[in-house]
N, C-alpha and C positions, 0 to 999 in steps of 0.2 A: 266755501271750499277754496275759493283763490287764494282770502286771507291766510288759511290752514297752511298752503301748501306747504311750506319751507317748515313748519314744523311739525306737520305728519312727514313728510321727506325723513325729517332727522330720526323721527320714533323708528320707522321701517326699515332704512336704513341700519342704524344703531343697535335696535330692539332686538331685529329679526322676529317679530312676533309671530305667532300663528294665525293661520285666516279666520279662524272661527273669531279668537280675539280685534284682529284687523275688524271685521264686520261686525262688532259689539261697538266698536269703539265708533269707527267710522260708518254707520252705515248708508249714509248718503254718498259713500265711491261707488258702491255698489248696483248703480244703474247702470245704462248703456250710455246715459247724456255724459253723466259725470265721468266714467273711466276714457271718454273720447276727450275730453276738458283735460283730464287727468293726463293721459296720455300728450297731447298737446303742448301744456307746461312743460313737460320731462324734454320732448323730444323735436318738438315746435311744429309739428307736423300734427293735420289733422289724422285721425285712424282712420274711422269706416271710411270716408270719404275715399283717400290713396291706399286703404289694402283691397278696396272694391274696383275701383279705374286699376289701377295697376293687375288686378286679376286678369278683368275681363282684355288690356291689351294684351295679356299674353296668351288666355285662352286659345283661340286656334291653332297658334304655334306649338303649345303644351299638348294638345290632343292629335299634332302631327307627329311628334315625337312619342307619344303615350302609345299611337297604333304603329310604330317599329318596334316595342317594346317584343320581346321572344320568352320564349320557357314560360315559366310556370305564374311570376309575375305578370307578364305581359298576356295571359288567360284572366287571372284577375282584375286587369282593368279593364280589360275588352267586358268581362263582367258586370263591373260597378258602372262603367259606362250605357251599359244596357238602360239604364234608369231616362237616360235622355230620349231615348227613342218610346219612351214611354208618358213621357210628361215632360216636354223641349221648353222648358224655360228658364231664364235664367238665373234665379235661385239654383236651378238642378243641377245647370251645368257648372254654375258655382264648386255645386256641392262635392260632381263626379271629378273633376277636375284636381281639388285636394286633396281628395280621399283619391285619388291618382299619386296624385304626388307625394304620397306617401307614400304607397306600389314601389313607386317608379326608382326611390331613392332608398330602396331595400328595408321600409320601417312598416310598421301593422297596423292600417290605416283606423281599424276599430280601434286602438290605442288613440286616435284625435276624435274618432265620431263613432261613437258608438250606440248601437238601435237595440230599445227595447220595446214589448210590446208592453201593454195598458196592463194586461192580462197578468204578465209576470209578475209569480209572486218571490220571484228570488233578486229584482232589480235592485233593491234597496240595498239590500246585501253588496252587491256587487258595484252599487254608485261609492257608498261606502268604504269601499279601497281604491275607486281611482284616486290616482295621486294628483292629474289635471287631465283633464278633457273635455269635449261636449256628447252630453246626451239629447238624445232622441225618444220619446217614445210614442210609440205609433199605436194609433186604435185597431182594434183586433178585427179582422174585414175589411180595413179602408181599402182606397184602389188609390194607383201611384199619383195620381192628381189630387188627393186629400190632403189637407196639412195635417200635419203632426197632433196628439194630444199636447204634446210639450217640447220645449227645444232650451236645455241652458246649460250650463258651463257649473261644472266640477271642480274645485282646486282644495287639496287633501281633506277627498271625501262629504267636503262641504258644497251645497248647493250656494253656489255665489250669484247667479243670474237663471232666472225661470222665464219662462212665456215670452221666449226670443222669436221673430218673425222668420228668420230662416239659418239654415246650417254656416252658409259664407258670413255671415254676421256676429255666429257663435263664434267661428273661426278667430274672426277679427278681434272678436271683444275678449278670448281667453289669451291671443299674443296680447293686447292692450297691461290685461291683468298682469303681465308677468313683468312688465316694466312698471306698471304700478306698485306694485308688492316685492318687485326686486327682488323675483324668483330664478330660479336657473331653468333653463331645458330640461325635461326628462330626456335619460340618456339614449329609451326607445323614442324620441322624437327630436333627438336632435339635428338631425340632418334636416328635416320641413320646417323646424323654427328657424333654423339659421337663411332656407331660401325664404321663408315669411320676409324675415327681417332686412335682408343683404341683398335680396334682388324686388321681391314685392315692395317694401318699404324706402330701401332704398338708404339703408340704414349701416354705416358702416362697412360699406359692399367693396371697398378695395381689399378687404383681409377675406378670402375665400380660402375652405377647405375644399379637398380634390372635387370632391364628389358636387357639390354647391360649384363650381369652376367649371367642371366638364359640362353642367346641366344650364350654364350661363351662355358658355359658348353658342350652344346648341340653340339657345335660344334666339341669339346676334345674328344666327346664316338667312 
C-alpha cells in the first residue's frame, strides 16, 4: 500500500470513482490499520490516535457547554447524554459527546450514527441510501452495557467497514475515509466535519466558519 500510494492518489483523485469500484479495486484500504496508514500519508498525522486525545481533552469542556444548551436541542442532548449515566465509559462518552455535537451545531446526529435494531427487517433498505455514516445495530433486549451486534461505517450505501470495537472509532475511521476517497462533507453534516477536522484534528483550523469559530471560542474560556 505505501508503494500504491501516489498512484491510487492519482486514480481517486482524477477517476473520482465510486466506493463500490474503490473497494474492488483496492480492498486492502478498507481496514481500520490501512485507512490510519492511509490517512497518515495524506495528512502526516496519525487518525485514531489524535481524533481520540483530541476528543477526550475536550470532553468536559464540550459537555459544559452541551448542558447550557436551551430549547429544544438542548432536551435532545440532555437526552442522548442520558446513556452515560447508564453505562459511564468512555467509549460512551465518546459516543454522547458527538452525537452532541451534532445537536449542538444545529445537524441530525442520526445523520452520523445511526441505531438499528438486529430485528429490523427495513435496516438494509435504509443502510442502502445512506450517503456516509456509521451504523449501529443493536441486539433486541440488550441492556446499555452490551455491545453492539455490529458497528461500521456507510459511504454511498456501501458497507465499507464492519465489526468496529466502538462508535468514537467509527467516527474517526469515516472522517479518515473521506480524505482517503477524496469525498466532500455531506451538506447535513457539514458543520461536525469541519469541527472533526479544524479543531479535533487540527487540520486547517485558521479558516473557520461562524458557527465552528463561536463553538472554538467557547471552547478557549
Amino acid at each position: 500500500m505505501e508503494k500504491t500510494f501516489s498512484y491510487r492518489r492519482q486514480e481517486i483523485l482524477k477517476g473520482e470513482p465510486l466506493i463500490a469500484d474503490v473497494k474492488s479495486r483496492w480492498p486492502a484500504l478498507f481496514t481500520a490499520i490501512e485507512i490510519d496508514r492511509e490517512f497518515h500519508r495524506i495528512s502526516t498525522l496519525p487518525l485514531l490516535s489524535t481524533f481520540c486525545a483530541a476528543l477526550d481533552q475536550y470532553t468536559t469542556r464540550l459537555m459544559e457547554i452541551f448542558q447550557c444548551k436551551g430549547g429544544a436541542a438542548g432536551r435532545k442532548i440532555r437526552n442522548v447524554m442520558l446513556e452515560i449515566s447508564k453505562d459511564d465509559t468512555i467509549h460512551t462518552r465518546r459516543a454522547c459527546v458527538l452525537k452532541s455535537l451534532c445537536i449542538y451545531l444545529n445537524e441530525d446526529h442520526e445523520k452520523l450514527v445511526k441505531e438499528y435494531m438486529d430485528t429490523d427487517l427495513e435496516s438494509s433498505a435504509s443502510m442502502e441510501q445512506t450517503v456516509m455514516g456509521v451504523y449501529v445495530i443493536q441486539k433486541e433486549g440488550a441492556c446499555a452495557e452490551d455491545d453492539p451486534e455490529d458497528i461500521g461505517v456507510l459511504v454511498e450505501g456501501v458497507k465499507v467497514l464492519g465489526k468496529l470495537p466502538n462508535i468514537g472509532d467509527a467516527c474517526a475511521l469515516l472522517f479518515g475515509l473521506i480524505y482517503c476517497l477524496n469525498l466532500s462533507y455531506p451538506p447535513d453534516l457539514k458543520c461536525t466535519f469541519e469541527v472533526m477536522q479544524k479543531i479535533l484534528m487540527n487540520l486547517d483550523g485558521q479558516r473557520l466558519s461562524s458557527k465552528a469559530q463561536f463553538l472554538k471560542n467557547k471552547l478557549m474560556k
